[in-house]
N, C-alpha and C positions, 0 to 999 in steps of 0.2 A: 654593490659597489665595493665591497669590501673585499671581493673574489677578485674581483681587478688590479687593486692595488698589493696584491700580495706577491711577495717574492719570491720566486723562485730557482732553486739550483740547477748547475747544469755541472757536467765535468769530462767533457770532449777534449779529450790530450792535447789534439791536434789546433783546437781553441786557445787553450790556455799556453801549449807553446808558443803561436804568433802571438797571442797578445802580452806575455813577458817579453816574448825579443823587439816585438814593436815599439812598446813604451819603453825597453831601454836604449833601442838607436834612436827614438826620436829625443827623449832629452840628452843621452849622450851627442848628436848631434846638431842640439840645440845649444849646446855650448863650445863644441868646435864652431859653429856660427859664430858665434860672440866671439871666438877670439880668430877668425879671418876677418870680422869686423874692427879689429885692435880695440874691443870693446875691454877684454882682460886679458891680461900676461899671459905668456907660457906658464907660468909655474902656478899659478890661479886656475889654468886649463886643465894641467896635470892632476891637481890637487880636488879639486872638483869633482875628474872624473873616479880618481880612487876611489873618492868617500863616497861615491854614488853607487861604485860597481860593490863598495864592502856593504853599503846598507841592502843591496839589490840580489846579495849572493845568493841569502837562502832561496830566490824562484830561482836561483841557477840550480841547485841542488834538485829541485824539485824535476825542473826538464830533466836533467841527470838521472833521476830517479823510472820518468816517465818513460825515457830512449831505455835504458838498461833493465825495463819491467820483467818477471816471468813468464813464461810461456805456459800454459795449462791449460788444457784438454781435456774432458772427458769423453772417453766411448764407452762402449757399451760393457763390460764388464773390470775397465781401468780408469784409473786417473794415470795423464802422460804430464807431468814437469819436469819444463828443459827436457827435453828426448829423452828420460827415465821412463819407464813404464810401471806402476805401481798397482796390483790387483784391490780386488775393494777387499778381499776374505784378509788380506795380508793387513788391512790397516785393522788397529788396534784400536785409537783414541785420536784424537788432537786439540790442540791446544790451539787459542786466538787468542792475539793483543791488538787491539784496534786502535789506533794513534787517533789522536784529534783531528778532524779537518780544519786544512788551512783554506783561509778565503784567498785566494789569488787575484781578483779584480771584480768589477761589477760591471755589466754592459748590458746597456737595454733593459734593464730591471730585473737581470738574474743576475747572482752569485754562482761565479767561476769559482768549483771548490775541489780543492783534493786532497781524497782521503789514501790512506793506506792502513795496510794489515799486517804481520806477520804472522805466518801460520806455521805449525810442527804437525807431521804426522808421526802418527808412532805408528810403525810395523813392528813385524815381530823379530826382525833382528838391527834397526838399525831407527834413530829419528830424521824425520827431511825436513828441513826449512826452505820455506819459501814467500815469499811477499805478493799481494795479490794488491790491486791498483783500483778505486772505486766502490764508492756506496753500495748498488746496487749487487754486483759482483761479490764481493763481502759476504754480503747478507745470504744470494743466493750460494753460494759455496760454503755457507756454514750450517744454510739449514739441510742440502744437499747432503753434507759428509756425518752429521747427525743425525738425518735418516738412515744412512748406509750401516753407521755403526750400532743403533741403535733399533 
């Protein structure tokens, strides 16, 4: 019984996008209702939707984050970030900072969540930063690049 009610993660971009912009046109639209109902002023409308859109920013940040992700690739003897090509003999080390995941929503009994990473590779002439999107992902590219170097 207890396998049933347990909850689980999910973290599909494409999820968490419509359901940030969903729940903010539908209250933000829920108060332009109210005021074609002359239920509240202009300036109550205005004022409303500010506070709403400032407490609401950071999942803005978060899609922003999601649309402007990195590109990474592996084949068979490179990693490709952003259309770099970077050999595996070339990486040195790297470095991971794992930020906390945010819960973005709940539906159906999973948590909408998104993590991120940033990562540094060191080659031998230069460091590459780059941001990798996702638990799973994360995980796999960090046990991935610590086999390679290792």
């Amino acid at each position: 019984m207890k396998e049933y009610l347990k909850l689980n993660t999910e973290e599909n971009p494409t999820l968490i996008i419509l359901g940030v912009l969903g729940l903010y046109f539908l209250i933000a639209g829920f108060i332009l209702y109210l005021f074609l109902l002359h239920r509240i002023s202009l300036s109550v409308t205005l004022m409303l939707c500010g506070v709403f859109t400032a407490i609401y920013f950071p999942r803005f940040l978060v899609i922003k984050k999601i649309i402007t992700k990195d590109d990474i690739k592996i084949i068979d003897d490179s990693i490709i970030i952003n259309n770099r090509k970077i050999d595996f003999a070339e990486i040195i080390d790297f470095k991971v900072k794992i930020f906390k995941p945010q819960v973005i929503f709940f539906f159906n009994n999973k948590m909408l969540v998104f993590q991120e990473a940033k990562m540094m590779l060191q080659t031998n002439s230069e460091q590459i930063p780059f941001s990798v999107i996702g638990t799973e992902k994360i995980r796999l590219l960090q046990e991935f690049l610590s086999h390679i170097i290792h």
